[in-house]
N, C-alpha and C positions, 0 to 999 in steps of 0.2 A: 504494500500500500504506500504511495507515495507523499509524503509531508507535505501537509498545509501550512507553509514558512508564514504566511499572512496569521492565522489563527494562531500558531504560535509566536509569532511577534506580539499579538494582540492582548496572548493570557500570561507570557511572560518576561519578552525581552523589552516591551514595550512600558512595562511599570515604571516608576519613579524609583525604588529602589535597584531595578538593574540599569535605568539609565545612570543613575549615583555611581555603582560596583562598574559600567563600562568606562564613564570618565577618570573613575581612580584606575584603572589600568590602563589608560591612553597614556596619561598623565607620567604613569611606571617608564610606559617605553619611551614617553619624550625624555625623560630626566635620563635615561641609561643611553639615548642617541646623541645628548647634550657632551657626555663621557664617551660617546666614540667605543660605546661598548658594542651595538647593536646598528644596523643599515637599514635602509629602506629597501624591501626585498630581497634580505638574505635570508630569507627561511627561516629566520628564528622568530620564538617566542618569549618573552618574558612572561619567566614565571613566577608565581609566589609562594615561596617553601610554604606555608600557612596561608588560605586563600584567603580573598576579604569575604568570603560568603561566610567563612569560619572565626572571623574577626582577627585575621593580619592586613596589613597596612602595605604603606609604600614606603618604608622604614628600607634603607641600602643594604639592611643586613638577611633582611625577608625578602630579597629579588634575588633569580639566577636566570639564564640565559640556558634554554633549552630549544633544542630543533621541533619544529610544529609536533610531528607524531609521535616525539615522547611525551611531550605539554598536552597536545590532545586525546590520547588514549590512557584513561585512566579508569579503574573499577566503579559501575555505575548499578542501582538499584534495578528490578524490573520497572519500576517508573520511570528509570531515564534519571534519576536523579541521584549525585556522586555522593558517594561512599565518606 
């Protein structure tokens, strides 16, 4: 069955608290491309050892530099929702 990205935009990326949780991770990789840690299209992700959905931050000691598909493959519930 194919994803309804509209309907899911709608019930959850679309809220006020994940628009909040997307501007603190913009915000991560601007400050880590500020230090020439991280490029515009090199595949990488910043990641946060402790997510903000978990209450970590943008603290320089809670960011690392991880390639997309390890940053995005990570143990999720039958909901869909991480571990």
């Amino acid at each position: 069955m194919p994803r309804n990205y509209k309907q899911e935009y709608d019930r959850y990326q679309g809220t006020p608290e994940q628009i909040k949780n997307r501007a603190e991770r913009n915000a991560a990789r601007r400050e880590l491309m500020s230090k020439g840690v991280v490029k515009v299209g090199d595949g990488k992700d910043v990641d946060h050892k402790r997510p903000i959905s978990k209450g970590g931050g943008n603290a320089s000691d809670n960011l690392r530099v991880l390639g997309k598909s390890a940053n995005r493959s990570f143990p999720r519930t039958k909901s869909g929702k991480m571990r």
